[in-house]
PyMOL commands that place a pseudoatom at each C-alpha (Angstrom):
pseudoatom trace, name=CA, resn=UNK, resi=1, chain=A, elem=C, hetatm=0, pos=[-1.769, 2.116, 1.942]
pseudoatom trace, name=CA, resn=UNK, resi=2, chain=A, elem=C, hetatm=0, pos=[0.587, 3.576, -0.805]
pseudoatom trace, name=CA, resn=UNK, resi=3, chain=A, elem=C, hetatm=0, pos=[-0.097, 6.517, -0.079]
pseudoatom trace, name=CA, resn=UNK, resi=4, chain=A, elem=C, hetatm=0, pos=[0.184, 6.392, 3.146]
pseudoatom trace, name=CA, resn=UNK, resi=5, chain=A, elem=C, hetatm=0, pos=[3.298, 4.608, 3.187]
pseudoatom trace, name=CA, resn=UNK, resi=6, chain=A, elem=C, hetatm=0, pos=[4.770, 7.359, 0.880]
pseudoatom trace, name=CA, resn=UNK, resi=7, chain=A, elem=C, hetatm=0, pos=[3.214, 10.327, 2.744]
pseudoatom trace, name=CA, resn=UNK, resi=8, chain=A, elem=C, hetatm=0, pos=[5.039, 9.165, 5.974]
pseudoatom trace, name=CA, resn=UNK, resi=9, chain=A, elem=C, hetatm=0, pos=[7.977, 8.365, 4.494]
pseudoatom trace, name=CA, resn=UNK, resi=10, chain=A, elem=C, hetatm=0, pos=[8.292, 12.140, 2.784]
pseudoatom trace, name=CA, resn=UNK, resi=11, chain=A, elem=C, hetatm=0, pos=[6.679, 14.142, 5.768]
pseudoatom trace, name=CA, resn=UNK, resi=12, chain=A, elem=C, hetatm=0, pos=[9.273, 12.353, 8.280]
pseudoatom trace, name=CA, resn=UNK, resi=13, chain=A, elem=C, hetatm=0, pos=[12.273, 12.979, 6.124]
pseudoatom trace, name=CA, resn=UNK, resi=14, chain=A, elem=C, hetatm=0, pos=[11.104, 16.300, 5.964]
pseudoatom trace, name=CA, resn=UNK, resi=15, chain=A, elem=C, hetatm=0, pos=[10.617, 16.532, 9.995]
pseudoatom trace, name=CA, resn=UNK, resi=16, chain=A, elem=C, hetatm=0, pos=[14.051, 15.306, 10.398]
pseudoatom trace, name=CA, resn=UNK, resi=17, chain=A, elem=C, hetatm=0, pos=[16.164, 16.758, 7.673]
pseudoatom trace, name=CA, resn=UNK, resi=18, chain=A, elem=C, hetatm=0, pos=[15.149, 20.227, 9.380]
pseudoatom trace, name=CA, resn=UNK, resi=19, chain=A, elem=C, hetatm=0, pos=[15.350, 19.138, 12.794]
pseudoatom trace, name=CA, resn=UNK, resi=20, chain=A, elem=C, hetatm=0, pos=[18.668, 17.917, 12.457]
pseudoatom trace, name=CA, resn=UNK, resi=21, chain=A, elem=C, hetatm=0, pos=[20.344, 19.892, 9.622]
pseudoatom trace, name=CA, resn=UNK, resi=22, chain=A, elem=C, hetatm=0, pos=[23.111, 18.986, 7.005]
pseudoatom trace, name=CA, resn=UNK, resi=23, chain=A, elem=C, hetatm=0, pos=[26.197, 16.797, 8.947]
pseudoatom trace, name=CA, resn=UNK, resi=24, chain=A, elem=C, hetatm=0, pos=[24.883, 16.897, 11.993]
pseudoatom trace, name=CA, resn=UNK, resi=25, chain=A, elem=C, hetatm=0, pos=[23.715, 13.978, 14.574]
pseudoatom trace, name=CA, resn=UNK, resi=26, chain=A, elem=C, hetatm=0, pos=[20.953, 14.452, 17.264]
pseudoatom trace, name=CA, resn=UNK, resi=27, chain=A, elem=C, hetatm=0, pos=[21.858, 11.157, 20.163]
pseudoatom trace, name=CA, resn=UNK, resi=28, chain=A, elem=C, hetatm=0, pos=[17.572, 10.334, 21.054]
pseudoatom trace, name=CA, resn=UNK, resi=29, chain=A, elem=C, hetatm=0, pos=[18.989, 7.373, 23.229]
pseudoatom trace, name=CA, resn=UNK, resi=30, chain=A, elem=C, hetatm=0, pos=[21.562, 4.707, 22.917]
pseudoatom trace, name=CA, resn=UNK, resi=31, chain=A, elem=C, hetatm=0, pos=[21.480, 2.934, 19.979]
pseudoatom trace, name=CA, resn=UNK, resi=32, chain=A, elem=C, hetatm=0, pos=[19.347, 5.293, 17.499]
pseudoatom trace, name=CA, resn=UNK, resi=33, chain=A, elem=C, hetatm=0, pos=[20.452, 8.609, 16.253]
pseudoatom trace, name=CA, resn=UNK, resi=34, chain=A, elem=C, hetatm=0, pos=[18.779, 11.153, 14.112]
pseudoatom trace, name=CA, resn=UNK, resi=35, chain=A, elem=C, hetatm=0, pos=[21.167, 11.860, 11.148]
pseudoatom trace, name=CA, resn=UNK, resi=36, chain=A, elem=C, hetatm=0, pos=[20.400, 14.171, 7.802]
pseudoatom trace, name=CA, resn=UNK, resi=37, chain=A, elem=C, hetatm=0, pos=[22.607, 12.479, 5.577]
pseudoatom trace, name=CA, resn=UNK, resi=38, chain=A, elem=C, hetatm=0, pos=[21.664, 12.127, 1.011]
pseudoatom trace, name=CA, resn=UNK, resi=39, chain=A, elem=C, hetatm=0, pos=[22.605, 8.629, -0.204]
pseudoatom trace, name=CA, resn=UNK, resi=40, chain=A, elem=C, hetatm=0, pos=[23.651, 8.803, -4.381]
pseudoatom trace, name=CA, resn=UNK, resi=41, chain=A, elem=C, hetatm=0, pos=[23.046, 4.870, -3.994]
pseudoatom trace, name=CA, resn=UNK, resi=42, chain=A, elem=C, hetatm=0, pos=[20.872, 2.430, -3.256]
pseudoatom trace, name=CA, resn=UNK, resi=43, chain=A, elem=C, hetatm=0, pos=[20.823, 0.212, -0.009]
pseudoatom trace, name=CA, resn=UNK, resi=44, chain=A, elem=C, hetatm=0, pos=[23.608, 0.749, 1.817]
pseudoatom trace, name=CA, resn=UNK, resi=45, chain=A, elem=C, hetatm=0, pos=[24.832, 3.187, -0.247]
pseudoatom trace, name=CA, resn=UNK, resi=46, chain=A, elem=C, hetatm=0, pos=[25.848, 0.634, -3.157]
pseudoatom trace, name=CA, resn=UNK, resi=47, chain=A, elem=C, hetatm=0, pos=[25.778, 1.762, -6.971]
pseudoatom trace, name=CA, resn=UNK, resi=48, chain=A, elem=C, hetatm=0, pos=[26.440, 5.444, -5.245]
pseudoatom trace, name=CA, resn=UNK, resi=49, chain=A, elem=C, hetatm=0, pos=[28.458, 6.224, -8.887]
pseudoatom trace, name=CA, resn=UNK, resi=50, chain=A, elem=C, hetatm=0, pos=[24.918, 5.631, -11.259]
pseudoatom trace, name=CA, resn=UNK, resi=51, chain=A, elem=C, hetatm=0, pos=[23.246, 8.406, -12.366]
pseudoatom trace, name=CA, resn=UNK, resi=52, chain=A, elem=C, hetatm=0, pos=[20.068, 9.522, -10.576]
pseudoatom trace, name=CA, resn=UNK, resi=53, chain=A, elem=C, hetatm=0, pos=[18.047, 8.639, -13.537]
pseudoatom trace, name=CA, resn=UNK, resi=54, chain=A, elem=C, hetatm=0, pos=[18.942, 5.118, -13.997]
pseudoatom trace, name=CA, resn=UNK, resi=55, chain=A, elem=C, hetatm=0, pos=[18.063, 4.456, -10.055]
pseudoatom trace, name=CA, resn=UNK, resi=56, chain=A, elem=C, hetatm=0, pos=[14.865, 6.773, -10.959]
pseudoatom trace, name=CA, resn=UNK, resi=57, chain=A, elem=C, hetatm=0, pos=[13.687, 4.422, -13.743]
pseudoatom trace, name=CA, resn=UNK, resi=58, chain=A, elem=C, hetatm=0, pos=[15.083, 1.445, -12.028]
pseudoatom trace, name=CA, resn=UNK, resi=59, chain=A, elem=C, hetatm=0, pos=[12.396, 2.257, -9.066]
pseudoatom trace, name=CA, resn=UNK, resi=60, chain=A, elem=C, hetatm=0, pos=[9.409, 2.892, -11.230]
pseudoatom trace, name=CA, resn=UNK, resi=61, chain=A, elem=C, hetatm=0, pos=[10.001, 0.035, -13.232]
pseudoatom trace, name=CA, resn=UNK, resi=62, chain=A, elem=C, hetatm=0, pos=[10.274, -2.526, -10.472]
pseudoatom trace, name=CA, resn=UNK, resi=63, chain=A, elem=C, hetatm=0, pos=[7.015, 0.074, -8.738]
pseudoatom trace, name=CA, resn=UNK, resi=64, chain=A, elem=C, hetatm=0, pos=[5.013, -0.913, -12.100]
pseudoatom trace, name=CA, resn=UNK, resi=65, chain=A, elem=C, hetatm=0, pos=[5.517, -4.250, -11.435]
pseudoatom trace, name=CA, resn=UNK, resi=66, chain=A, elem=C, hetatm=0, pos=[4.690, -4.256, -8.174]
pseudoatom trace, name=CA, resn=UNK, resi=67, chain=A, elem=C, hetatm=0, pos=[1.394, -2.570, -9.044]
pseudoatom trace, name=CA, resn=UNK, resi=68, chain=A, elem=C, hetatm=0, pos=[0.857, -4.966, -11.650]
pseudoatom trace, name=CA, resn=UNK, resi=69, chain=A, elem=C, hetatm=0, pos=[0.654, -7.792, -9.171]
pseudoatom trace, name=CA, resn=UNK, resi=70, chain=A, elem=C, hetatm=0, pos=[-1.182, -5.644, -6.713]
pseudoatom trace, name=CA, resn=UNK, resi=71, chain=A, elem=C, hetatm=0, pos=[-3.683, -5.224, -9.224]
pseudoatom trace, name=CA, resn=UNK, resi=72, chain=A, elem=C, hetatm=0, pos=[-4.059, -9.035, -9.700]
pseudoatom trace, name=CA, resn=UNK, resi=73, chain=A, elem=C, hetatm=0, pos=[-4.458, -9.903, -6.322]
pseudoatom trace, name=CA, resn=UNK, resi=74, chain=A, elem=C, hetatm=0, pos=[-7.542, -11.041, -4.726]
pseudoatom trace, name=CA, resn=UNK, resi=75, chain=A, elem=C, hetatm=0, pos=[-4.858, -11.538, -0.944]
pseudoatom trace, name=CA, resn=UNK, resi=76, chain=A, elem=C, hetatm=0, pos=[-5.328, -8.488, 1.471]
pseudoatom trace, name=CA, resn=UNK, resi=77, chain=A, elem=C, hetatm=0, pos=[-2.529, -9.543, 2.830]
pseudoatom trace, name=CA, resn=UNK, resi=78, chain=A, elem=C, hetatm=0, pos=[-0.664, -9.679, -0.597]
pseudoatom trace, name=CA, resn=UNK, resi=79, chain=A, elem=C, hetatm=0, pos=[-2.105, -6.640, -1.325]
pseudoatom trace, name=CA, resn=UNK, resi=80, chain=A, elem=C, hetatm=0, pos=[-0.637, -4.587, 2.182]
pseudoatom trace, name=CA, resn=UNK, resi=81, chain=A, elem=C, hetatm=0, pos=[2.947, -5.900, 1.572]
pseudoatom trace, name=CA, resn=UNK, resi=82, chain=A, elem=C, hetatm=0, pos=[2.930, -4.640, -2.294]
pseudoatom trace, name=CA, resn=UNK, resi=83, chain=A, elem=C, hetatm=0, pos=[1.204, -1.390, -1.091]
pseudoatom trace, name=CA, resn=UNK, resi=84, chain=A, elem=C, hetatm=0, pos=[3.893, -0.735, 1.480]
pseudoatom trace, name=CA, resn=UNK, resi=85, chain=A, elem=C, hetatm=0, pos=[6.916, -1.554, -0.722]
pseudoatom trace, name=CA, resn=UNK, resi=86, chain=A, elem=C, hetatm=0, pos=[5.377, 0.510, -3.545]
pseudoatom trace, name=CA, resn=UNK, resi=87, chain=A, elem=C, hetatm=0, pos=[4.997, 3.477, -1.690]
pseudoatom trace, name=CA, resn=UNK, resi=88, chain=A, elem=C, hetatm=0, pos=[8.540, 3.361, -0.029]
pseudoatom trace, name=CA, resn=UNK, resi=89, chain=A, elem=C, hetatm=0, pos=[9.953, 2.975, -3.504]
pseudoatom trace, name=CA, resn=UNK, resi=90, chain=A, elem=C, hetatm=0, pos=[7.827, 5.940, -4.728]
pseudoatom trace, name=CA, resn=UNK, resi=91, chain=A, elem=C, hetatm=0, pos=[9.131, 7.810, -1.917]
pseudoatom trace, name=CA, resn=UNK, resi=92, chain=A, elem=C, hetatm=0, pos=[12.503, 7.449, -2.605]
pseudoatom trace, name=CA, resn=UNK, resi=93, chain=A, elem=C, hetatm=0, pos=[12.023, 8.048, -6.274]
pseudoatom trace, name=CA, resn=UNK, resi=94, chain=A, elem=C, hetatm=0, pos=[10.438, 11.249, -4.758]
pseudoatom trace, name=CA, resn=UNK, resi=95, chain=A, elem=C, hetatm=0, pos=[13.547, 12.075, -2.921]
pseudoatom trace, name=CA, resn=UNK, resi=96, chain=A, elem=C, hetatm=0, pos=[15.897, 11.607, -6.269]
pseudoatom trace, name=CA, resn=UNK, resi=97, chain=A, elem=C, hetatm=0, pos=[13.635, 13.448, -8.363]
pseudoatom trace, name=CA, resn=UNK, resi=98, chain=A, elem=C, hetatm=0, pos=[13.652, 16.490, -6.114]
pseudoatom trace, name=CA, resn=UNK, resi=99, chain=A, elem=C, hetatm=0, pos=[16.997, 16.332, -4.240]
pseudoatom trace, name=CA, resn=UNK, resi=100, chain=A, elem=C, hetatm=0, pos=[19.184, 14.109, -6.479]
pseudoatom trace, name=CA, resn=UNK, resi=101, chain=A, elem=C, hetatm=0, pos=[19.722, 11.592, -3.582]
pseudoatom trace, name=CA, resn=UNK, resi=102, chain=A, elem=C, hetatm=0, pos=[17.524, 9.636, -1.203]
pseudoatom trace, name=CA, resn=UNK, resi=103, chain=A, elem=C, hetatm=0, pos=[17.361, 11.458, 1.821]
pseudoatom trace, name=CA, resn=UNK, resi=104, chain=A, elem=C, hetatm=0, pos=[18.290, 9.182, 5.071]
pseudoatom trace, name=CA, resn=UNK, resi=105, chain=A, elem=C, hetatm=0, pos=[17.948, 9.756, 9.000]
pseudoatom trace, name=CA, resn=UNK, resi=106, chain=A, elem=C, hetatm=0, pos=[17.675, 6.787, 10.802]
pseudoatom trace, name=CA, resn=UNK, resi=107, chain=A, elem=C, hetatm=0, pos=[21.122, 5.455, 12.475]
pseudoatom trace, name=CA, resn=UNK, resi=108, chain=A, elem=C, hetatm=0, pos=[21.190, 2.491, 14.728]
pseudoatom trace, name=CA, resn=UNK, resi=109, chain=A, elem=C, hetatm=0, pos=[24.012, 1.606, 16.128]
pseudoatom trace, name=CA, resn=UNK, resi=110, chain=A, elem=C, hetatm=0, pos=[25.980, -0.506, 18.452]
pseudoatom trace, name=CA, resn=UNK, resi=111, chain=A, elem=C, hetatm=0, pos=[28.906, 0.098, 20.713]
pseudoatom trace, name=CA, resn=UNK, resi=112, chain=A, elem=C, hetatm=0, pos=[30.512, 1.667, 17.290]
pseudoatom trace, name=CA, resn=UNK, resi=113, chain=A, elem=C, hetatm=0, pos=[29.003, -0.275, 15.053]
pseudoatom trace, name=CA, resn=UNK, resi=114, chain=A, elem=C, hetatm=0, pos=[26.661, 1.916, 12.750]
pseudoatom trace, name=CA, resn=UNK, resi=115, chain=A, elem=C, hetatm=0, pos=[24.008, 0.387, 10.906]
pseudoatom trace, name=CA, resn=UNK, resi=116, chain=A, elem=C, hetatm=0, pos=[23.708, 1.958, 7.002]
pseudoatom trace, name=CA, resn=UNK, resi=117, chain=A, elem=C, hetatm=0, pos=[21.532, 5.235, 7.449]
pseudoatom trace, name=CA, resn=UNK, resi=118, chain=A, elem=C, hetatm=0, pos=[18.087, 4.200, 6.290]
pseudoatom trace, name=CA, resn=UNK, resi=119, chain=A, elem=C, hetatm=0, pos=[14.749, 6.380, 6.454]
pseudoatom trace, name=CA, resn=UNK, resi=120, chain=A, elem=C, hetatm=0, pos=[10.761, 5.047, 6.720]
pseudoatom trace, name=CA, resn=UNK, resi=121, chain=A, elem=C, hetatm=0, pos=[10.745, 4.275, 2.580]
pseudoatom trace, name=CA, resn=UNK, resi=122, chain=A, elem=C, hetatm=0, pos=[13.188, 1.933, 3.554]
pseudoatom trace, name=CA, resn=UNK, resi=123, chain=A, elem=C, hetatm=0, pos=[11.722, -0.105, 6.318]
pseudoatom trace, name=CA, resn=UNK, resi=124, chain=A, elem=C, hetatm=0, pos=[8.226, 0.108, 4.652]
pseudoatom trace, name=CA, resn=UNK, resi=125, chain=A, elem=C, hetatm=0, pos=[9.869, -1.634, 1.504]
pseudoatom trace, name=CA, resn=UNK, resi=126, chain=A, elem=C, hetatm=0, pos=[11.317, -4.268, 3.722]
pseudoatom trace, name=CA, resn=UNK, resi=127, chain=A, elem=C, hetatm=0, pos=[8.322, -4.696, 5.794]
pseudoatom trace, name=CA, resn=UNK, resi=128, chain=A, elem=C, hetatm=0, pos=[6.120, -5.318, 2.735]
pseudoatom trace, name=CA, resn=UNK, resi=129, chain=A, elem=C, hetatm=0, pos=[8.341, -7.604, 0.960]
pseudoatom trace, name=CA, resn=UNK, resi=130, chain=A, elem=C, hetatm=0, pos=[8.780, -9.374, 4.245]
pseudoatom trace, name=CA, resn=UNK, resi=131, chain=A, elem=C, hetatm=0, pos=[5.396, -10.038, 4.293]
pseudoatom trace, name=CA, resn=UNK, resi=132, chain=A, elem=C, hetatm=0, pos=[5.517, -11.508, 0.599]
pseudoatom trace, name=CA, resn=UNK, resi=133, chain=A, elem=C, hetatm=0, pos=[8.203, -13.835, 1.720]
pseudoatom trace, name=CA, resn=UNK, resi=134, chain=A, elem=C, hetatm=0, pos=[6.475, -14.555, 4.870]
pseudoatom trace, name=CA, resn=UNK, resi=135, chain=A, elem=C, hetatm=0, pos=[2.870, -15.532, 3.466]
pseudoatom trace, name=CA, resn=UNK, resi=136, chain=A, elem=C, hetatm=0, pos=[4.472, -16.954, 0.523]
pseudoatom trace, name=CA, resn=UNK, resi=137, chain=A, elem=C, hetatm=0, pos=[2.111, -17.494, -2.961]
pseudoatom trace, name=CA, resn=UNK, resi=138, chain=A, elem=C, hetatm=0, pos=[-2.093, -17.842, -3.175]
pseudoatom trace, name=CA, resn=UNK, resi=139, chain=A, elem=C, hetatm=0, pos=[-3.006, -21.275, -3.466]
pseudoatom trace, name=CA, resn=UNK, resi=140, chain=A, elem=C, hetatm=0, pos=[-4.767, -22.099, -6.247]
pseudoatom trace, name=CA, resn=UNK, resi=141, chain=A, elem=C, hetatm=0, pos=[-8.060, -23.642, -5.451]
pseudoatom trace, name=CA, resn=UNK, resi=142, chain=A, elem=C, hetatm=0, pos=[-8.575, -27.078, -6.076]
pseudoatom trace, name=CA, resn=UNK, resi=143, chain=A, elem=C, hetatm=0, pos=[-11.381, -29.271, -7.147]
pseudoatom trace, name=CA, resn=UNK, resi=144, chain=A, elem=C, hetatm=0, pos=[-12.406, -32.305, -4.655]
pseudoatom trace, name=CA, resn=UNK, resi=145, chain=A, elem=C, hetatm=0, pos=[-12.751, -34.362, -8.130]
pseudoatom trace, name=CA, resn=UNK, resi=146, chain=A, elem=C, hetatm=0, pos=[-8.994, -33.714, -9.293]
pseudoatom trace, name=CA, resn=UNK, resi=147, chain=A, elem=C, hetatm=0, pos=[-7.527, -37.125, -10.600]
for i in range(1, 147): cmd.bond("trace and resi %d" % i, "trace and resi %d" % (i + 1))
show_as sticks, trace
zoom trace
């Protein structure tokens, strides 16, 4: 699932980068927009001022410790979530390795309220840490004899 996760998230950017081209904004329907914008910073385009390799380390550290724990696990479902958040963080470390900056195209939006640009990485690394949060830790398994 990582690299699945990661091969969407670089073949869409791609797809949309060069469908919609530098500053420009394709309207798909109200509400969602197809955008081509690089974002220096992280989620909603905070820390924009750090250098690209202290967001570049940042992401494979916290990716090694994801793996870590994915390597531990005996949950499938613990196992999908750190899959998909490790291969939306690889695929933005992908993005600032080769083009400096993560590359965006997703804007929702309503009335003229614009959602932060985001991009498939993004909602994969939600999605699986979501699902952490959501099926919470593996219970350890008890003895019937425990006093």
């Amino acid at each position: 699932m990582i690299l699945v996760s990661f091969g969407l998230d670089q073949l869409s950017k791609t797809w949309a980068h060069s469908l919609v081209g530098s500053g420009n904004v394709i309207a798909v329907f109200p509400g969602f927009n197809l955008v081509a914008i690089a974002n220096s910073g992280v989620a909603f385009g905070l820390a924009g001022g750090a250098a690209p390799v202290i967001l570049i380390a940042i992401g494979v550290l916290l990716s090694g410790m994801l793996g870590i724990w994915l390597m531990r696990t005996r949950s499938p479902i613990h196992a999908l979530g750190l899959s998909l958040a490790i291969g939306g963080a690889l695929g933005n470390v992908a993005d600032r390795l080769m083009f400096g900056a993560v590359r965006d195209f997703i804007d929702l939006y309503w009335d003229n309220f614009h959602w932060p640009s985001f991009n498939l990485a993004d909602v994969a690394i939600v999605a699986g840490l979501g699902l952490l949060i959501l099926v919470g830790e593996d219970q350890p398994e008890t003895s019937a004899n425990t006093s």
